[in-house]
Structures are given as C-alpha cells and as structure tokens.
VEXGUMAR-953701 format. One record per residue (C-alpha): residue number from 0; x, y, z. Coordinates in Angstrom, 1 decimal, always signed. Example, Ala and Ser with C-alpha at 12.3 -4.5 7.8 and 13.67 -1.06 7.14 Angstrom:
2
<site k="0" u="+12.3" v="-4.5" w="+7.8"/>
<site k="1" u="+13.7" v="-1.1" w="+7.1"/>
END
This chain:
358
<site k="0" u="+101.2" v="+130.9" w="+81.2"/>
<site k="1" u="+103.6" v="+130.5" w="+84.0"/>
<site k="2" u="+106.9" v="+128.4" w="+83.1"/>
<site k="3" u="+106.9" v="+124.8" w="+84.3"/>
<site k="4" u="+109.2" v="+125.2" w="+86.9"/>
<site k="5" u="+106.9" v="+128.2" w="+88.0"/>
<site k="6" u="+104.1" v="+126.1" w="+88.4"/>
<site k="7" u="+106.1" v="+123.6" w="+90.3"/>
<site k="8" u="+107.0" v="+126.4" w="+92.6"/>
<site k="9" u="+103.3" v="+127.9" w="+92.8"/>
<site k="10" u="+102.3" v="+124.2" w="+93.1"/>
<site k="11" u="+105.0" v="+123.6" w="+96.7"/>
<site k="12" u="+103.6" v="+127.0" w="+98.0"/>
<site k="13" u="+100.1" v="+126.8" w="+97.2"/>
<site k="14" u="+99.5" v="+122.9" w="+96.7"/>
<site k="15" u="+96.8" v="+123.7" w="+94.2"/>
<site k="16" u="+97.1" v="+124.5" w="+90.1"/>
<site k="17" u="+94.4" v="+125.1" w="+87.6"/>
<site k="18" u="+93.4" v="+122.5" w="+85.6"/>
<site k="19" u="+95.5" v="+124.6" w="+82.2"/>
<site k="20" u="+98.3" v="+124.9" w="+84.6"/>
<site k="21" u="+98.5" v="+121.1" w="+85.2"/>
<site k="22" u="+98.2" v="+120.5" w="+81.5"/>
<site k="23" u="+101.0" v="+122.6" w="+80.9"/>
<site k="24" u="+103.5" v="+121.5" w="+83.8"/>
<site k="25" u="+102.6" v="+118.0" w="+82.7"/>
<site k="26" u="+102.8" v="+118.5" w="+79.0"/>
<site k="27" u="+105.9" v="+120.9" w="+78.9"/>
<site k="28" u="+108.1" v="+118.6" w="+81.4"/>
<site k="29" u="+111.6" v="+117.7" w="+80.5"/>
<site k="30" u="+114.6" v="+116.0" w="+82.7"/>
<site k="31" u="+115.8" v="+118.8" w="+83.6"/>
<site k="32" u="+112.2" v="+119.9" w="+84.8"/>
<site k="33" u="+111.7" v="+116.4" w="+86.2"/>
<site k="34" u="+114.9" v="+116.5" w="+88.7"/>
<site k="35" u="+113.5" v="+119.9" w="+89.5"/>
<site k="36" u="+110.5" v="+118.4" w="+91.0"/>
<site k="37" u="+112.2" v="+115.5" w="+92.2"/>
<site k="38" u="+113.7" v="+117.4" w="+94.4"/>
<site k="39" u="+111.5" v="+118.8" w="+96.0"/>
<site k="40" u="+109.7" v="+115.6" w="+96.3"/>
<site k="41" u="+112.3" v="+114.4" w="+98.1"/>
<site k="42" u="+112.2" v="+117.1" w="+100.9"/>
<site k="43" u="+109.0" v="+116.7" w="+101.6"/>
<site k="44" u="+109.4" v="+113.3" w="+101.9"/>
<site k="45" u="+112.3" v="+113.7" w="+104.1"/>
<site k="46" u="+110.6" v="+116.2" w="+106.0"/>
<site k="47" u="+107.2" v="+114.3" w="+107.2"/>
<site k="48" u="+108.8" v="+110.8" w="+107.3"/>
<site k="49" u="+112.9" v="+110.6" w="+106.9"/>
<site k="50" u="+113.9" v="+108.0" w="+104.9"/>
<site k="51" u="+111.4" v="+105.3" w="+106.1"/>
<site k="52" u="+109.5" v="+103.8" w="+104.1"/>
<site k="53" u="+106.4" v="+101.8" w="+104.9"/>
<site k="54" u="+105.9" v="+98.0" w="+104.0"/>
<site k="55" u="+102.1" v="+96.5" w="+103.9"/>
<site k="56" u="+101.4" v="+92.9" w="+103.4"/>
<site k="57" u="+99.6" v="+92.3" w="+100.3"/>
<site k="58" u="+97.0" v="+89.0" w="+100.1"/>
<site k="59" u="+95.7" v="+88.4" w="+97.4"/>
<site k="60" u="+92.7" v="+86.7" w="+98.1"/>
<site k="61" u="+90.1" v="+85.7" w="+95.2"/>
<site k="62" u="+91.1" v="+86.6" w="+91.9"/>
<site k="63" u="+87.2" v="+86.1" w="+90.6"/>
<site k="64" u="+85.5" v="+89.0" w="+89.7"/>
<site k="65" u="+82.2" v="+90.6" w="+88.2"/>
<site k="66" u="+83.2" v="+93.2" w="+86.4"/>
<site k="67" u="+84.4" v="+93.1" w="+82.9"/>
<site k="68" u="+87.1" v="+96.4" w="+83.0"/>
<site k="69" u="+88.9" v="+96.3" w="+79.7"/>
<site k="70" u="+92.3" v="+96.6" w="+80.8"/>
<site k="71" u="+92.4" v="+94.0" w="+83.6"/>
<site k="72" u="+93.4" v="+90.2" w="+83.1"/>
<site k="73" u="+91.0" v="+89.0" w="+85.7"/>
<site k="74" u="+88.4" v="+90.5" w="+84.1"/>
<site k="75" u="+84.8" v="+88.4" w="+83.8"/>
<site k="76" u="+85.6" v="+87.6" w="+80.4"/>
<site k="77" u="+88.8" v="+86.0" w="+80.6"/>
<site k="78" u="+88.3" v="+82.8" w="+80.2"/>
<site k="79" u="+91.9" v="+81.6" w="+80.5"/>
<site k="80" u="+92.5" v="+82.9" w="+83.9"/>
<site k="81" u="+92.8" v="+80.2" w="+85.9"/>
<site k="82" u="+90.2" v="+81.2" w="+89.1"/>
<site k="83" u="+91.2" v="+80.6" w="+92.5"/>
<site k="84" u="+89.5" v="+82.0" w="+96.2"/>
<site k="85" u="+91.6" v="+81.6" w="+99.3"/>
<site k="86" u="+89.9" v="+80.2" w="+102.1"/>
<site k="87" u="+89.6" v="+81.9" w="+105.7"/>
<site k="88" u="+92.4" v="+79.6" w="+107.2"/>
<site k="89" u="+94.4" v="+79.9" w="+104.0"/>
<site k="90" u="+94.1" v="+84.0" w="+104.9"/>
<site k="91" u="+95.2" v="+83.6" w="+108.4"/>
<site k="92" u="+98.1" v="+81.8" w="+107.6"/>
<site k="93" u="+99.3" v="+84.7" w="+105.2"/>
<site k="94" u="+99.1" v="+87.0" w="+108.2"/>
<site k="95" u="+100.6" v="+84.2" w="+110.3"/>
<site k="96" u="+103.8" v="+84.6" w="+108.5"/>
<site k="97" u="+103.4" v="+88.4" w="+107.9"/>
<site k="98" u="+103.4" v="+88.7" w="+111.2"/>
<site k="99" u="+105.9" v="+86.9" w="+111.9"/>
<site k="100" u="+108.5" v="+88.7" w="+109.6"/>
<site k="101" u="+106.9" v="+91.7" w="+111.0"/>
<site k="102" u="+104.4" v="+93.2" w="+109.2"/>
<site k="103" u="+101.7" v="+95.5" w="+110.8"/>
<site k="104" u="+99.5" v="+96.5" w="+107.7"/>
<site k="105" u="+97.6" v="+93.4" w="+106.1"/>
<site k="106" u="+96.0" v="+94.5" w="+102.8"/>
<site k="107" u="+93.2" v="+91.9" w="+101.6"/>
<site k="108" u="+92.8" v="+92.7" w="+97.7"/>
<site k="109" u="+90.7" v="+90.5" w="+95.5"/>
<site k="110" u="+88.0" v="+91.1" w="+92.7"/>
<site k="111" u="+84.8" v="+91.5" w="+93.1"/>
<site k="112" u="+83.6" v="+88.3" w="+94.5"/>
<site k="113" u="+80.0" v="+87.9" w="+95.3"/>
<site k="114" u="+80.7" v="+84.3" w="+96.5"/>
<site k="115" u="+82.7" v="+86.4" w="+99.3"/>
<site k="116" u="+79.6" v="+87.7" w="+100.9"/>
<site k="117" u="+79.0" v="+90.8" w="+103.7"/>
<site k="118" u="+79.3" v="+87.9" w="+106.0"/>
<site k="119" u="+82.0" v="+86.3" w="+105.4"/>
<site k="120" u="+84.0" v="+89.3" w="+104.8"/>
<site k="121" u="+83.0" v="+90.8" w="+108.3"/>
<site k="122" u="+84.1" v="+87.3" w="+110.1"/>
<site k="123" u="+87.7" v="+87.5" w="+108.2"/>
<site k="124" u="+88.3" v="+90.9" w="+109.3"/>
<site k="125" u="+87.0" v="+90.6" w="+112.9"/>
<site k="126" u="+89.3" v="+87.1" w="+112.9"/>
<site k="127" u="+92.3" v="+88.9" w="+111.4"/>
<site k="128" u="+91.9" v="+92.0" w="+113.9"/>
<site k="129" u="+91.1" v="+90.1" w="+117.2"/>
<site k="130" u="+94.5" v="+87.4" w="+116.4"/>
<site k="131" u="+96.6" v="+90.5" w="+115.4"/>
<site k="132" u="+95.2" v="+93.4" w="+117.5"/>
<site k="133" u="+98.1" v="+95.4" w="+117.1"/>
<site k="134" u="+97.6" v="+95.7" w="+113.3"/>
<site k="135" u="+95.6" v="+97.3" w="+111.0"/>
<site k="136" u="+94.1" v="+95.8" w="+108.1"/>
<site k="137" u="+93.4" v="+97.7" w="+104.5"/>
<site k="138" u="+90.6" v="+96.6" w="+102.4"/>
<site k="139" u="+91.1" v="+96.3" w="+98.5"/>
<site k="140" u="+87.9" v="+95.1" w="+97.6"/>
<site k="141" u="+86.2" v="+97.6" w="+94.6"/>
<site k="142" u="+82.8" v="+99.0" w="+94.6"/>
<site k="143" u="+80.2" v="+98.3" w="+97.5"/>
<site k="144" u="+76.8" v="+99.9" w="+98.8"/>
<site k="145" u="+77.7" v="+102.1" w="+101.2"/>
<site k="146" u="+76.1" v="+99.6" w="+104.0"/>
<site k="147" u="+78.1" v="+97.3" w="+103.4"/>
<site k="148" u="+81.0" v="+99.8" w="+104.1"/>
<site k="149" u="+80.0" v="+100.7" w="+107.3"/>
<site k="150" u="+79.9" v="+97.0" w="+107.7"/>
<site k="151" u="+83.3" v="+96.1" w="+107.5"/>
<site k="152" u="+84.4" v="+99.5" w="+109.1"/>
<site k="153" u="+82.6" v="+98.1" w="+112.0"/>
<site k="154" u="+84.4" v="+94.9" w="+112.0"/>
<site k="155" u="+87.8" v="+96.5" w="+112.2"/>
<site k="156" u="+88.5" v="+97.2" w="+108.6"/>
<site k="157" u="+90.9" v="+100.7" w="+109.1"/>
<site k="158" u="+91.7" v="+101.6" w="+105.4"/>
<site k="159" u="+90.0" v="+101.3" w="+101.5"/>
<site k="160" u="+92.0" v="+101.5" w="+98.2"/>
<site k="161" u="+89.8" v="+102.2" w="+95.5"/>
<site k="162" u="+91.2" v="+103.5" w="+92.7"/>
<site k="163" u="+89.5" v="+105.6" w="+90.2"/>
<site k="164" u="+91.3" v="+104.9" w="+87.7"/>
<site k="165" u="+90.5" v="+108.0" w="+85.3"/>
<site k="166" u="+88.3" v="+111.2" w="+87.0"/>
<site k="167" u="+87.2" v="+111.8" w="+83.3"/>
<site k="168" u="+83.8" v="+110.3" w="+82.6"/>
<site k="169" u="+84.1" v="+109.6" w="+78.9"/>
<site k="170" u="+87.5" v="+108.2" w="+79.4"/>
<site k="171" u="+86.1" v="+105.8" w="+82.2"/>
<site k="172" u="+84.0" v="+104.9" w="+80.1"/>
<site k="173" u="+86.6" v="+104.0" w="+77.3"/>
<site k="174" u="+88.2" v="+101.6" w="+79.8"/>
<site k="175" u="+84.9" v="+100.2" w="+81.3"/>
<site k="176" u="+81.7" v="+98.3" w="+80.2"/>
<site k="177" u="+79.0" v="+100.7" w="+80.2"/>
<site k="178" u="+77.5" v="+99.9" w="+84.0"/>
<site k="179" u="+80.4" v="+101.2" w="+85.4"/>
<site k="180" u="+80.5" v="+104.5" w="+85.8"/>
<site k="181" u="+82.8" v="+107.4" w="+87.0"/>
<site k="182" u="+80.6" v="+108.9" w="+89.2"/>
<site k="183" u="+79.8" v="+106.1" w="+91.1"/>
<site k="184" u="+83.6" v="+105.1" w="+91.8"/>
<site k="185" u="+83.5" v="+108.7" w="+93.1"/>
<site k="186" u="+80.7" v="+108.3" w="+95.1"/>
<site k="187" u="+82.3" v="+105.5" w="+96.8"/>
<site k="188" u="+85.1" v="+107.4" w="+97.5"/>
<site k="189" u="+83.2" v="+110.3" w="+99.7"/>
<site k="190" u="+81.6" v="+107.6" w="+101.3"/>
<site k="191" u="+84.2" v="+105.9" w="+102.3"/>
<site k="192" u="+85.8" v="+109.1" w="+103.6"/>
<site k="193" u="+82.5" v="+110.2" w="+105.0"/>
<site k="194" u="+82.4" v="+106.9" w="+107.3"/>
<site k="195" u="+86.2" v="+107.0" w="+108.4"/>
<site k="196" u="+88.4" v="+104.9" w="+106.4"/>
<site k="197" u="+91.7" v="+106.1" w="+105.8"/>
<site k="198" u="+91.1" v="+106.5" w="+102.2"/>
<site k="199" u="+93.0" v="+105.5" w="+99.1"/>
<site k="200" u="+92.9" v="+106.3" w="+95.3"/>
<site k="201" u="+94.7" v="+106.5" w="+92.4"/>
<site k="202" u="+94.9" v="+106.2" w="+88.7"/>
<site k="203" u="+96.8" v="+104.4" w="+85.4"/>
<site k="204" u="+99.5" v="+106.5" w="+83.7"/>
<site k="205" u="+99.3" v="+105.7" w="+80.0"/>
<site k="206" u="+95.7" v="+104.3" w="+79.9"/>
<site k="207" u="+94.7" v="+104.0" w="+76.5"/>
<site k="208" u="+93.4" v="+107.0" w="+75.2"/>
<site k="209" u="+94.8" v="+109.0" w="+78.5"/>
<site k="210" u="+96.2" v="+113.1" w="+77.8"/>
<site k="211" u="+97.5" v="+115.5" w="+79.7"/>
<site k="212" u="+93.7" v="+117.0" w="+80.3"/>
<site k="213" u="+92.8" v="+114.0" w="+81.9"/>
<site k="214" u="+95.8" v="+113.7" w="+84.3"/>
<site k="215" u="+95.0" v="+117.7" w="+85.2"/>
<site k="216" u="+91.6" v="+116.2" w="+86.1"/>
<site k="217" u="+93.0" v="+113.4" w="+88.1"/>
<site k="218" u="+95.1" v="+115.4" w="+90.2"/>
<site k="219" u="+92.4" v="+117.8" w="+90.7"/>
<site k="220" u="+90.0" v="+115.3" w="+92.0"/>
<site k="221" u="+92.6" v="+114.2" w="+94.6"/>
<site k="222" u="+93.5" v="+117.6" w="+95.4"/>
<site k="223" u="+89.5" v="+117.5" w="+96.3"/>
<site k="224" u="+89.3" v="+114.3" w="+97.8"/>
<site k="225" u="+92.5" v="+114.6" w="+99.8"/>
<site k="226" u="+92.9" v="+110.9" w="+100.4"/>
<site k="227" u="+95.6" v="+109.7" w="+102.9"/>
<site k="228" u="+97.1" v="+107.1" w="+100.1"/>
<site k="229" u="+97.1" v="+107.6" w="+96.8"/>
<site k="230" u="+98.5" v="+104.8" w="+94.1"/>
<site k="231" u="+99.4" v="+105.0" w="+90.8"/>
<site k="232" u="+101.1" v="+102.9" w="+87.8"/>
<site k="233" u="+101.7" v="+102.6" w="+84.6"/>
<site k="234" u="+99.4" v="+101.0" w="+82.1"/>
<site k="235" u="+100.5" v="+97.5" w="+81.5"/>
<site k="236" u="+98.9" v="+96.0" w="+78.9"/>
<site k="237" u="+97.4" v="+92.0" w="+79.2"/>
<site k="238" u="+97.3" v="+89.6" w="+76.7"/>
<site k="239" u="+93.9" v="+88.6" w="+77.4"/>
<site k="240" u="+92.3" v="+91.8" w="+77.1"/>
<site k="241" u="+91.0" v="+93.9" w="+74.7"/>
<site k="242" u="+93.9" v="+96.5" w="+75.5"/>
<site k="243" u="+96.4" v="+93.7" w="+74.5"/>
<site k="244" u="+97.9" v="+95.5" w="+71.5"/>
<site k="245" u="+98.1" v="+99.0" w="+73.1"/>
<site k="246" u="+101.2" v="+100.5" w="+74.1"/>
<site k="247" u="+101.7" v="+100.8" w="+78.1"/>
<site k="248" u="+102.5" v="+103.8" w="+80.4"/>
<site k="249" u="+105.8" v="+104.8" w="+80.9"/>
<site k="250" u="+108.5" v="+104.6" w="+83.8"/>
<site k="251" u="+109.4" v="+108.3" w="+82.8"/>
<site k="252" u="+105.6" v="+110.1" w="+83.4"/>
<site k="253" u="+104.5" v="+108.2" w="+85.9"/>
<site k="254" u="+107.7" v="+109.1" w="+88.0"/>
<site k="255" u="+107.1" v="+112.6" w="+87.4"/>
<site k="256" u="+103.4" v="+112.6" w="+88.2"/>
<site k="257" u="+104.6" v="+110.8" w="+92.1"/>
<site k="258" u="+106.9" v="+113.8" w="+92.1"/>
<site k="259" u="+103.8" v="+116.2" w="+91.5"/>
<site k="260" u="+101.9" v="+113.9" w="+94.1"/>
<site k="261" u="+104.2" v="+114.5" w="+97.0"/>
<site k="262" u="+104.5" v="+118.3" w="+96.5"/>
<site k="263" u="+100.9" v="+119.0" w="+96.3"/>
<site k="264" u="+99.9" v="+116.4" w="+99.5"/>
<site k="265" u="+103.4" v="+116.0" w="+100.7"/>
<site k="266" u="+102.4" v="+113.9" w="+103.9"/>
<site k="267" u="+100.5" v="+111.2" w="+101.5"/>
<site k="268" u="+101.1" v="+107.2" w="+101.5"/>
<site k="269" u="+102.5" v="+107.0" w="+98.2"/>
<site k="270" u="+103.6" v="+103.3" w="+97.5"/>
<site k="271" u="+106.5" v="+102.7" w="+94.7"/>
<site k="272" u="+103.9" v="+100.1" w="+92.7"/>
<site k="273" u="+104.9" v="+96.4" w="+91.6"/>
<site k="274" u="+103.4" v="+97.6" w="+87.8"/>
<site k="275" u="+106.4" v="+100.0" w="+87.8"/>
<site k="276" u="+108.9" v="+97.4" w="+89.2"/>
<site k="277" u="+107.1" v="+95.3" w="+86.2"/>
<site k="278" u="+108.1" v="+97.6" w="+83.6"/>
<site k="279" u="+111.8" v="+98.9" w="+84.9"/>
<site k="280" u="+114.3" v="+96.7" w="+86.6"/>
<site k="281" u="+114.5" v="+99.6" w="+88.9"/>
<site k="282" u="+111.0" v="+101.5" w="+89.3"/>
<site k="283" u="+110.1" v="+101.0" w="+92.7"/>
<site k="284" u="+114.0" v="+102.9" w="+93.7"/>
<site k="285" u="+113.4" v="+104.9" w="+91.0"/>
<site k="286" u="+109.7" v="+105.8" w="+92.4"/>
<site k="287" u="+111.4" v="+106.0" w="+95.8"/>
<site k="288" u="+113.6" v="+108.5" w="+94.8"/>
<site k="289" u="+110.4" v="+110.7" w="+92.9"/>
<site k="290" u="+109.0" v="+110.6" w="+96.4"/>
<site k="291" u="+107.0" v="+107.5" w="+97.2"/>
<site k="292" u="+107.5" v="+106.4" w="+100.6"/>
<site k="293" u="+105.4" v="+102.5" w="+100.9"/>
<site k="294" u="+106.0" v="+99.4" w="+98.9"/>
<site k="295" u="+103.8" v="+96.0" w="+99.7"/>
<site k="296" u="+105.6" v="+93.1" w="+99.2"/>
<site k="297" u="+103.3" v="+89.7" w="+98.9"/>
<site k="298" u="+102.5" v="+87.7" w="+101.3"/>
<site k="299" u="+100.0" v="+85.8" w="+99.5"/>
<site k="300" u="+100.8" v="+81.6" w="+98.6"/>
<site k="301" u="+103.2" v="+81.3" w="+95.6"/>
<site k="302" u="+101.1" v="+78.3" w="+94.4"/>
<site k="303" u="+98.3" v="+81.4" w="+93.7"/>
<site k="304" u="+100.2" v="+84.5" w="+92.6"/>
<site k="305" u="+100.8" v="+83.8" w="+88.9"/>
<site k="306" u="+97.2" v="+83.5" w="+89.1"/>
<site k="307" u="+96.5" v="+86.9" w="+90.4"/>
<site k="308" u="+97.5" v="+88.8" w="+87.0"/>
<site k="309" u="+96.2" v="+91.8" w="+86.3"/>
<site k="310" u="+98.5" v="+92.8" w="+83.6"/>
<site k="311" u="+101.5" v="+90.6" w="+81.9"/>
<site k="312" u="+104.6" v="+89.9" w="+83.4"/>
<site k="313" u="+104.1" v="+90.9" w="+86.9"/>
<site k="314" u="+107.1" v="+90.1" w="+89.0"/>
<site k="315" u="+107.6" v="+88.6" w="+92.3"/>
<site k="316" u="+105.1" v="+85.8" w="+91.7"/>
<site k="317" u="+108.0" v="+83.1" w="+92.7"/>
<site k="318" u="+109.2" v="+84.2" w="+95.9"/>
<site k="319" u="+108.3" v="+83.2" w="+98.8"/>
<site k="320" u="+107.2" v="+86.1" w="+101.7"/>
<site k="321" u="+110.5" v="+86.6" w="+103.5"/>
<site k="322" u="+112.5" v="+86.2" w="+100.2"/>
<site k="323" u="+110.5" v="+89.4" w="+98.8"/>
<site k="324" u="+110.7" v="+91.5" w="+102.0"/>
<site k="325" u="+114.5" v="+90.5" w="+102.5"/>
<site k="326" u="+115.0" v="+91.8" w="+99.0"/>
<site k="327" u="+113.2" v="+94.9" w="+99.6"/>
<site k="328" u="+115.0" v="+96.1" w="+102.4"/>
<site k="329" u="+118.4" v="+95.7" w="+100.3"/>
<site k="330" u="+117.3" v="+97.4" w="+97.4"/>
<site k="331" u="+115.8" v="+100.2" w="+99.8"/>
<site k="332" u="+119.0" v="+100.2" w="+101.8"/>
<site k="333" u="+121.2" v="+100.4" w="+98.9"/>
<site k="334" u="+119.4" v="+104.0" w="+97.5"/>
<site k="335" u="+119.5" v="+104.8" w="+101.3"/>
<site k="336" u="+116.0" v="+104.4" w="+102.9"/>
<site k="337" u="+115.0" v="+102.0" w="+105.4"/>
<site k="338" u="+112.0" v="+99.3" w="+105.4"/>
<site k="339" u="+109.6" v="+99.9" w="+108.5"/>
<site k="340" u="+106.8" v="+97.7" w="+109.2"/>
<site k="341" u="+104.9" v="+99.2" w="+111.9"/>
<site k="342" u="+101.3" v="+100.5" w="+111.3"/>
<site k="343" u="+102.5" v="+103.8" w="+109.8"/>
<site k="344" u="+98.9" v="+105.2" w="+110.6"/>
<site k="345" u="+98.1" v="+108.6" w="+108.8"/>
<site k="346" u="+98.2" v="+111.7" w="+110.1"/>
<site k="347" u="+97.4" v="+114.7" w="+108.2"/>
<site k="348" u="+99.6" v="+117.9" w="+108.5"/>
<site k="349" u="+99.9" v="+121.3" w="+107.1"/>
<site k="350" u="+103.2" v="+121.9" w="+105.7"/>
<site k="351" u="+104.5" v="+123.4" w="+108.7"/>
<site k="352" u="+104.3" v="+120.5" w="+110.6"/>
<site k="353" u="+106.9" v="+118.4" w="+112.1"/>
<site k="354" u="+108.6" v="+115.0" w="+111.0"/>
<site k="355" u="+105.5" v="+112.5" w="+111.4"/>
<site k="356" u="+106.9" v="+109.9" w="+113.6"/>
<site k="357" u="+103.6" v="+107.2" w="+113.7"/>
END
C-alpha cells in the first residue's frame, strides 16, 4: 500500500482512490499529512474560485418533522422541542432583508413538514423567484417522491441539499428508525440530478458507530454522484436524543476529510458548516483554510432560531441577519478571503480549466 501522501498525490492526479486506499489515507493521517493535503486544497481552491467565498441565506422555516432520525433534536420524538412553522409572509420578509444586505442564494431548510404541502411549497418558491428574479433559491427539504421534485423544479426551485448522511446501509440504519433506508436517500439523490437540480450531499464526521470503512464509502459514493455541493460536519450530539451520551465528531477529521473533498472535486461548493463553528471557536476559518469556499449565515427570525436545534449549542441563534453576515466578512477578511454574495452558480470543470468567475 501506497504511503498517505502517495495516495494524496494519486488522489490530485487521478481524483479517484480505492475504497483500501481511502481507509488507509484516512486512517494513517497525521498533521504533518494533514497540512500536506491542506495544501493542496488550498490551490485548488484558489485556482477555480480565488479567495471568494460564497454566502447563501439560510431560512429556517418549520422545524416539525416526520421522521424520527436518532441523532437530530427535532426529531418526531422530541417532545421538548418547542415547534414552530413560519408563515409565507414571514418567509418573504427573510428574503426581504437578505436581499437587502445582498444575498443572491435563499436556502429554505425545514423538516419534513406534511402540513407544508406540494402546494404550498410551489406558491413560496414561485413567490420568492418572481419578487427576486435575479436569485436562485436552494431547497433543503429531505426525502420526496420524485413528482413532487419535478414539482418544485418547475416552480423555480435551482438547487437540493440532501445529505446522506452515511453511504453504508447498516450504518444508516444505526442512525435511523427502520423506514428509512440508505438506498432510498440515494435514490433521491439520482433523481434529483436526473431532473436538473444543482445537487447537494454530504455526511456526519464522527457519527456514532462511524470508521474509516465507512468514510471510504462516503467519498466513493460522491466520487459517483459528483454533486455540485457537498456538506459535511461533525457529529454533535443532542440532549434530547438517543445519541445524547455519545461522543461528537472532531474539528481535526472533519477538516481533513474537506481537504480530501476539494482535491478529488476541486471545483465543488463546499461550505465551512455552523456544526464546526459549534464545536471550535474557529472552524469555519479553519474549514476555510482546509478548502471550503461557502458559509450561510441566517437570515431566519431570532425569535425562532433557538428553536431550530438540531444538535446542542448551535451558535449564532442571537444575532440578528446583518450582525451575522457583518461578522463573517471580518472573520473571512482577517484569514484573507473575501464574502461574495452573488449567485455563485456551478459550473463543472476538468482540472485544466480556468479560474470560475460565476
């Protein structure tokens, strides 16, 4: 077996690795191995996009949902989460101010809320788009038929995040009730590529249970899927869950795993996640700096973003839109990047390309 920094080279030049490889670059990294990659990271994120990096507009917009994932504080089951649905007007004012501060990208995220039907979701979107035609909007909304897809694709919808969470089925099934499979978050996935989204996924570092094999498999299903946006985090536990006592991811592996990210897809939308400014003072420079190139401040009320809490101790919940963005850009600015908050639409390239200026 190749060294690690043989795999990262073989890895830049190739942009593929066997699933034994992966285990072994992952499992025999070190810091030395990790500033190695970071590196690297950094030049391909330099190359395709300088040092911008793009902001998106998170709303938060029902924090109900169906499911009963074991890791998530909104969860069914939690019956101390204090439920809350924003209403359409409530929405528009969120991308009121957004706008307003600048933002192009308007990500609606919420669980999996029947009482938000097809319907309704359509008339948001096609409300959102026809007030701010110069924006794009990013849908965060779980697993749907592939109908009702096509449904809000038609409506103006221009991106999905759906993350998989784990590409290993008995380890999905470890972190999920037993209707929820692996295969069908997947399936979602190729359909949503298959009708034209600009496609996101991603995954938990430190999941309960999680090893090295299953992060080879993760990577290897992106390196199949070849999504435009990928997002990943670190575990952090929830006190209302059944995960509460386990340990969460760390700052140090999921660093090194964006690394790994940007030199096998180097022109992905790789956001600098609030779960790893959660967990470090610093994680969003310090994911920055292993490559990640978006970060989405909130834009959704304050009186309702406690209330949004997936996992404990999520941070940003007080300020106000302009406060967050404003502090952003000076923590970006001080590491020397620069807050943009056009569109940033995709474009794919082969590593040849030029500097992706969109």
């Amino acid at each position: 077996m190749e060294k690690p920094k043989q795999l990262i080279d073989k890895l830049e030049e190739t942009s593929r690795l066997a699933k034994e490889e992966w285990t072994a670059l992952i499992q025999g990294r070190n810091q030395e191995i990790a500033e190695y990659l970071f590196e690297k990271a950094r030049y391909w994120q330099h190359k395709y996009f300088g040092n911008r990096i793009y902001t998106r507009g998170l709303i938060e917009f029902t924090n109900y949902c169906k499911n009963d994932c074991y890791y998530c504080g909104i969860r069914k089951s939690n019956k101390n989460a204090e439920r809350y649905r924003l209403a359409q007007e409530q929405i528009l004012e969120c991308c009121q101010n957004g706008y307003e501060l600048g933002f192009r990208t308007f990500v609606l995220q919420g669980g999996e809320d029947g009482w938000f039907t097809q319907e309704k979701l359509e008339n948001i979107i096609r409300v959102v788009k026809s007030s701010y035609n110069d924006c794009a909007v990013t849908l965060s909304l779980g697993e749907r038929s592939k109908e009702s897809y096509e449904g809000l694709f038609r409506a103006g919808a221009d991106r999905y995040l759906l993350r998989h969470e784990t590409a290993n089925e008995k380890h999905y099934r470890d972190l999920h009730p037993a209707k929820l499979s692996a295969d069908r978050r997947k399936e979602c996935l190729w359909n949503l590529k298959e009708i034209g989204y600009q496609t996101g996924t991603g995954f938990m570092v430190g999941s309960p249970g999680q090893t090295p094999e299953h992060l080879a498999e993760d990577m290897l299903f992106i390196r199949e899927l070849e999504p435009q946006m990928v997002g990943i985090g670190p575990f952090v536990p929830h006190h209302d869950t059944p995960f509460a006592q386990e340990a969460g991811g760390t700052v140090e592996l999921t660093l090194f795993m964006i690394g790994l990210l940007r030199v096998m897809l180097p022109d992905l939308l790789l956001p600098a996640t609030t779960a790893l400014g959660t967990i470090d003072p610093l994680g969003r420079e310090k994911g920055v700096q292993a490559g990640a190139n978006v970060v989405m401040p909130n834009l959704s009320p304050t009186s309702v973003r406690k209330k949004y809490e997936l996992y404990d101790n999520k941070i940003c919940t007080g300020d106000e839109a302009a406060e967050c963005r404003n502090c952003l850009n000076r923590r970006m600015e001080k590491i020397g990047y620069q807050l943009v908050v056009d569109r940033g639409d995709y474009s794919r390239r082969d590593k040849g390309g030029e500097l992706c200026t969109t």
